[in-house]
LOSEVEX-774040 format. One record per residue (C-alpha): z negated, y, x negated; residue number from 0. Coordinates in steps of 0.05 Angstrom, whole numbers. Layout:
<recs>
<rec><up>Z</up><north>Y</north><east>X</east><resi>NUM</resi></rec>
...
</recs>
This chain:
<recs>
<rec><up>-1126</up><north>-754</north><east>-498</east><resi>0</resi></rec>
<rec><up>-1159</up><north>-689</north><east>-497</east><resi>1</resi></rec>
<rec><up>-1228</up><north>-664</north><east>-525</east><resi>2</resi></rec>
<rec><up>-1267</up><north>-604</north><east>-512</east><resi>3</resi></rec>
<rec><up>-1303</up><north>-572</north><east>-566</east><resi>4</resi></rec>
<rec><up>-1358</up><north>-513</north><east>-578</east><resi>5</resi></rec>
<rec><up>-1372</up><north>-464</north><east>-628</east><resi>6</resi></rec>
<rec><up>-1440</up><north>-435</north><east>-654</east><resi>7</resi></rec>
<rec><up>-1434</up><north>-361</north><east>-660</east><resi>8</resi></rec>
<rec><up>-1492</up><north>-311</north><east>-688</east><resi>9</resi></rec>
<rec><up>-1508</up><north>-254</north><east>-641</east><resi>10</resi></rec>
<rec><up>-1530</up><north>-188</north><east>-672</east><resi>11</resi></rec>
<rec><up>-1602</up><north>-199</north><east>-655</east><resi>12</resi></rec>
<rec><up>-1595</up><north>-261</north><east>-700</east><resi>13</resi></rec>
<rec><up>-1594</up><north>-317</north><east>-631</east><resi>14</resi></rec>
<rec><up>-1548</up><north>-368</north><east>-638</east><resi>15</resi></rec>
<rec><up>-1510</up><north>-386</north><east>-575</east><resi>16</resi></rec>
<rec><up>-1460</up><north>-443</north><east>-564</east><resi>17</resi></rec>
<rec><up>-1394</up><north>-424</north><east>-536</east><resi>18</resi></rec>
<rec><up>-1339</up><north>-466</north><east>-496</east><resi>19</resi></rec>
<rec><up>-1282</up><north>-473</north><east>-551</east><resi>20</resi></rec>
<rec><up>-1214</up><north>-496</north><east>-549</east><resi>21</resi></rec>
<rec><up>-1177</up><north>-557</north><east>-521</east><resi>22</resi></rec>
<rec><up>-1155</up><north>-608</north><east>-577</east><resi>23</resi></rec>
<rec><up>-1097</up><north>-667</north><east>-558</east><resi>24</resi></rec>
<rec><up>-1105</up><north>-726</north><east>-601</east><resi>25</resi></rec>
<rec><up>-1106</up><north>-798</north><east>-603</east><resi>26</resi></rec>
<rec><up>-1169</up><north>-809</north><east>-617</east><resi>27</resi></rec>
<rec><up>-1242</up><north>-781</north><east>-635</east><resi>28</resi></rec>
<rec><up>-1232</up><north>-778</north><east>-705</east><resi>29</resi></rec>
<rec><up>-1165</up><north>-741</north><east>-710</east><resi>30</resi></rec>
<rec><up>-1201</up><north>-695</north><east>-653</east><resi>31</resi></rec>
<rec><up>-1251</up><north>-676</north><east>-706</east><resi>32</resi></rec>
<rec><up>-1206</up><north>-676</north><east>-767</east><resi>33</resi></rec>
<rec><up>-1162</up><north>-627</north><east>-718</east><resi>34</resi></rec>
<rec><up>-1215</up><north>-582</north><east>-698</east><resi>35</resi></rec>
<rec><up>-1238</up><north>-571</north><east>-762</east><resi>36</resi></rec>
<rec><up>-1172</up><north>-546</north><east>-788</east><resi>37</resi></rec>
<rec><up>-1171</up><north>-495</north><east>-738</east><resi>38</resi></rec>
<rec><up>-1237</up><north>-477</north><east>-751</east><resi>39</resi></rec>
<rec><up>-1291</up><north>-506</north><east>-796</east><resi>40</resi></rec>
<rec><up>-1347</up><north>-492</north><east>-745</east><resi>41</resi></rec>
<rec><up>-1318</up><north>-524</north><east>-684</east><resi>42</resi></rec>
<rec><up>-1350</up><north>-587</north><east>-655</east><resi>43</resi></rec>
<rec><up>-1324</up><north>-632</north><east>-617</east><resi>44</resi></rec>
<rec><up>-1370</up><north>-653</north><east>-558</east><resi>45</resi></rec>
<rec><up>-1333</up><north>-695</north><east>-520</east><resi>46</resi></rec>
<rec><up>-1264</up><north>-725</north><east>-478</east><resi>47</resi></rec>
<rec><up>-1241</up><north>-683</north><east>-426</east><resi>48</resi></rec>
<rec><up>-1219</up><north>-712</north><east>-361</east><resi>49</resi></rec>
<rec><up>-1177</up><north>-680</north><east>-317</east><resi>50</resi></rec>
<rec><up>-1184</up><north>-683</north><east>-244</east><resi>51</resi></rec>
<rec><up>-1129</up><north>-725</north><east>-233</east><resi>52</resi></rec>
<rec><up>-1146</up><north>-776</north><east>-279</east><resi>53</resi></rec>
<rec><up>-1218</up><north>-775</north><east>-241</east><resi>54</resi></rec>
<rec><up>-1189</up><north>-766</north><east>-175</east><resi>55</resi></rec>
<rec><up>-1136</up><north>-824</north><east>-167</east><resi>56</resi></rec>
<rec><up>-1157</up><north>-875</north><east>-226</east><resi>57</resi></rec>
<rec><up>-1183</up><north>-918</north><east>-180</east><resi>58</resi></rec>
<rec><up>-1152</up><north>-893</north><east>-121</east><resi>59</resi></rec>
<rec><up>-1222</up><north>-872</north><east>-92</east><resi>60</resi></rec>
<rec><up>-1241</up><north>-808</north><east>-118</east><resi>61</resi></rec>
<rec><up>-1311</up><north>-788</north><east>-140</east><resi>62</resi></rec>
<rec><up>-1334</up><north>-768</north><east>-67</east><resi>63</resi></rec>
</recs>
């Protein structure tokens, strides 16, 4: 499986935006976390990432 993640990040007028992090493969959503967090201790992980093809031809009829 694959999970997307985001990381908070300070701007110099003292804003906090979100920004699109890495991929992270794992099994599950736990070892997503516990892998996210040893690349860096601020990354989230928000959520499974489907790839269009999984979307696409799953089901055989597409999302249109």
């Amino acid at each position: 499986m694959v999970f997307m993640t985001e990381i908070p990040a300070v701007l110099s007028d003292k804003s906090v935006r979100i920004f699109e992090g890495p991929l992270v493969y794992a099994n599950d959503f736990a070892e997503a976390e516990r892998k996210a967090k040893q690349m860096n201790k601020d990354l989230m992980v928000v959520g499974e990432y489907y790839m269009a093809e999984k979307v696409l031809f799953e089901d055989e009829l597409g999302i249109i």
